[in-house]
C-alpha atoms as a printed R data frame, in Angstrom:
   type eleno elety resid chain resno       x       y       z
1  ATOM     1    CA   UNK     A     1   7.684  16.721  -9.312
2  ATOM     2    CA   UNK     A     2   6.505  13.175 -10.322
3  ATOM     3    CA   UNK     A     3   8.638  10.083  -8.763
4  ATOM     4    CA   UNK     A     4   8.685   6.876 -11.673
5  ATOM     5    CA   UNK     A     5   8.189   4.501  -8.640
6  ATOM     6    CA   UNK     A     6   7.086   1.666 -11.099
7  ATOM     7    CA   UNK     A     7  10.150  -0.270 -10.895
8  ATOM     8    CA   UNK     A     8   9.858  -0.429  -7.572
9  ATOM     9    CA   UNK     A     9   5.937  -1.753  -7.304
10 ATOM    10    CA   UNK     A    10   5.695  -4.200 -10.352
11 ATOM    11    CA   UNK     A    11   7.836  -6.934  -7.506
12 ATOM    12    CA   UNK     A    12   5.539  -5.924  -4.713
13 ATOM    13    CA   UNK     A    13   2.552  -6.446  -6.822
14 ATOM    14    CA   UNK     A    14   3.890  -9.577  -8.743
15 ATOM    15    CA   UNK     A    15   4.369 -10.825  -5.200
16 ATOM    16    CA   UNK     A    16   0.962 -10.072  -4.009
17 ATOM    17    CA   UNK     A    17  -0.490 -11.779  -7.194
18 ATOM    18    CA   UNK     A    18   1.489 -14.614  -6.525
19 ATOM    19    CA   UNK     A    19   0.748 -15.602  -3.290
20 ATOM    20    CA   UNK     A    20  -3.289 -14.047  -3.671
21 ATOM    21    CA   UNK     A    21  -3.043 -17.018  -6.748
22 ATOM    22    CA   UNK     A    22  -2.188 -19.718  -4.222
23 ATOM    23    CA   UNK     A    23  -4.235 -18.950  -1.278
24 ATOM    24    CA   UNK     A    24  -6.966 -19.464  -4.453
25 ATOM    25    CA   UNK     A    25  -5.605 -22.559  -5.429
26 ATOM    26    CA   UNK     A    26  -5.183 -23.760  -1.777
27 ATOM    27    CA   UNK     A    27  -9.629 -23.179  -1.131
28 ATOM    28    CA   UNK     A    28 -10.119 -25.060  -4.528
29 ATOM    29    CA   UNK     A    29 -11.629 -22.105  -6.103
30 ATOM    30    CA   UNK     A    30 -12.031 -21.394  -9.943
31 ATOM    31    CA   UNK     A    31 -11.014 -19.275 -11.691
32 ATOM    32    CA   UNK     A    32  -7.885 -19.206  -9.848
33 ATOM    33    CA   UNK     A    33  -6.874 -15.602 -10.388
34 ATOM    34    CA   UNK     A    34  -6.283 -12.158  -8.078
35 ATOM    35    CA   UNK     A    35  -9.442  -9.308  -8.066
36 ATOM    36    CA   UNK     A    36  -8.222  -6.154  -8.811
37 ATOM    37    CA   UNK     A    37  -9.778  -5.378  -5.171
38 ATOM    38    CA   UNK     A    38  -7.763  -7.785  -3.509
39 ATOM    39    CA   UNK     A    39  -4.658  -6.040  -5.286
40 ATOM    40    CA   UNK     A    40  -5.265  -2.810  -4.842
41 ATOM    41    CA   UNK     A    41  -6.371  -3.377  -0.651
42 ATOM    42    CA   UNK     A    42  -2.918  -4.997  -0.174
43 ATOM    43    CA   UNK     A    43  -1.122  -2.179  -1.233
44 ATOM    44    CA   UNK     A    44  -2.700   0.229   0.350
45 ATOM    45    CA   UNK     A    45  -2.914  -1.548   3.998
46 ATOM    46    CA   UNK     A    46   0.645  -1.560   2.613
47 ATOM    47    CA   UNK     A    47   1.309   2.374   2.156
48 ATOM    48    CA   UNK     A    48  -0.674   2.641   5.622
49 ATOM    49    CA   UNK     A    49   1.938   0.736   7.447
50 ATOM    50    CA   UNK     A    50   4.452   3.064   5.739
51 ATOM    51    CA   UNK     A    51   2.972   6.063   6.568
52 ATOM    52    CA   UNK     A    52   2.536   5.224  10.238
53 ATOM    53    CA   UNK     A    53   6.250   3.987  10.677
54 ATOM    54    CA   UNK     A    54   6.956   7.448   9.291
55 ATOM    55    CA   UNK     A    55   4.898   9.101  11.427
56 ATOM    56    CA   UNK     A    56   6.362   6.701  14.535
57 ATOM    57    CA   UNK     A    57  10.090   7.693  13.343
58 ATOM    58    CA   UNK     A    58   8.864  11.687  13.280
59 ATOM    59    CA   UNK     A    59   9.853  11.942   9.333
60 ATOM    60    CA   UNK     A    60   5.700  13.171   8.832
61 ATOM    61    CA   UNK     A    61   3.036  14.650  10.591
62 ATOM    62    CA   UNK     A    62  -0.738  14.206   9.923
63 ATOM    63    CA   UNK     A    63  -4.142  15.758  10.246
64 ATOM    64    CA   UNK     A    64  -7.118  15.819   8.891
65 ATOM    65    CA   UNK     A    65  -9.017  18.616   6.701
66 ATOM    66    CA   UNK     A    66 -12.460  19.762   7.185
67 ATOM    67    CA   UNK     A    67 -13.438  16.877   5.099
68 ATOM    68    CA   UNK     A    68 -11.852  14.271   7.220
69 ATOM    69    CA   UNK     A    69  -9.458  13.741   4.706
70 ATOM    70    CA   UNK     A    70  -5.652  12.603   6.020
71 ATOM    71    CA   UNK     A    71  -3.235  15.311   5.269
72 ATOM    72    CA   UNK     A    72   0.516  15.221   5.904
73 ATOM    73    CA   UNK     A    73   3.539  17.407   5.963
74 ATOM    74    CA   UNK     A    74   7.346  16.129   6.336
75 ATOM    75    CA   UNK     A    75   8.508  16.859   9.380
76 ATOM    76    CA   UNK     A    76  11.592  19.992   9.341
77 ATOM    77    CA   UNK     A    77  14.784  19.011  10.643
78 ATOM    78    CA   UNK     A    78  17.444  21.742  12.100
């Protein structure tokens, strides 16, 4: 099952734009725009601070596979 969360990211990433254009403006740099790098980094140090406040509240576990890749699972409740 896919989840349309696009409605729900265009704000966050118009806001990270936004204030990623003024901290440009601010150092007096040209061209005054956001790298694709900066945008993508703040929304996934973004998602990481989800994912450990679910982990925290015991809504996900985690581990990692043989590859060291992070893995989780939602947590059953009874």
């Amino acid at each position: 099952m896919k989840t349309d969360i696009s409605g729900l990211l265009q704000p966050f990433i118009y806001n990270i734009i936004k204030d990623e254009l003024a901290r440009v403006e601010e150092m007096h740099r040209a061209p005054v725009s956001a790298s694709h790098n900066v945008v993508i980094g703040a929304v996934q140090a973004a998602a990481q601070e989800a994912i450990e406040q679910l982990k925290a509240d015991g809504l996900i576990t985690s581990y990692e596979n043989i590859n060291k890749v992070p893995m989780y699972q939602i947590v059953e409740r009874k």
